[in-house]
N, C-alpha and C positions, 0 to 999 in steps of 0.2 A: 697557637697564636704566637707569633713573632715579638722580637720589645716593639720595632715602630709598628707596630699594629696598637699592641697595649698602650704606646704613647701617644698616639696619635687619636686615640679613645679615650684615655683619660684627658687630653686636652678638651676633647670637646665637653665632657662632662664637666670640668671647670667654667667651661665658658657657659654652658647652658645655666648650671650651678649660680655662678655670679648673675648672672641675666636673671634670673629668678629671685634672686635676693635682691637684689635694684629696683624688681618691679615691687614686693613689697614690702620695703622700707617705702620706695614713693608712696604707695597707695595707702601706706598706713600714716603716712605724714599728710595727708591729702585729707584724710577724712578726721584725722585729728584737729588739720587747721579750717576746714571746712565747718567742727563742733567749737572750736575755737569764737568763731563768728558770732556764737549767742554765748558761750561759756567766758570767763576772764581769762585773756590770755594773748599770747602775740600771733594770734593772726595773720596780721602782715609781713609776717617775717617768716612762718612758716608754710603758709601755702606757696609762694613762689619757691621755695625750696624743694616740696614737695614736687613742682612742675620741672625745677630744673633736672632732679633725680627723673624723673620721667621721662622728659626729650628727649634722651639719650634713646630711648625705647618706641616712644610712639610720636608716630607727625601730630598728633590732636593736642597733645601735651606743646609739642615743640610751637607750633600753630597757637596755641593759648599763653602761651611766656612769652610770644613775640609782642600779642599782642597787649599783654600785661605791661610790658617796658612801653611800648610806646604812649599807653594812657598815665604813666607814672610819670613819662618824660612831659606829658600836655599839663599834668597839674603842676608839674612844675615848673613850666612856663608862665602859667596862668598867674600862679603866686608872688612869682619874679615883680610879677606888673603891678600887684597889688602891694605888695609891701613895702613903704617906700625905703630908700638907702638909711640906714644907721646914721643918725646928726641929720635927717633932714626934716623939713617939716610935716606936723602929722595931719594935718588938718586939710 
């Protein structure tokens, strides 16, 4: 075995390496914030975390963050209209 043989081998075991560790830190962030959901704790903060570590790896993750943003972005539309401006009336 040559060096760019061994280098070119050990790159890929880095990168498979890394791939493998991404997938579970997500998935252990996933079911943490998934028990998160009945247990005390931020939830909210960490499942979408979980999914962003994800994407990177699987469309179903990337496909569910998408869609997570844009139901994040409707309640916050929604709120916009409901609460009226600071100084105005509340009635």
């Amino acid at each position: 075995m040559n060096g760019q043989d061994f280098e070119s081998t050990a790159l890929e075991y880095y990168k498979h390496a890394k791939r493998l560790v991404k997938i579970v830190i997500g998935f252990t962030l996933l079911i943490l914030g998934i028990a998160l959901i009945v247990l005390p704790g931020p939830a909210i903060v960490v499942i979408p975390i979980a999914l962003a570590i994800l994407a990177g790896e699987f469309v179903w993750a990337r496909k569910l963050l998408k869609r997570l943003k844009k139901e994040v972005a409707r309640y916050k539309e929604l709120y916009k209209k409901k609460v009226p401006p600071e100084g105005g009336d509340a009635s």
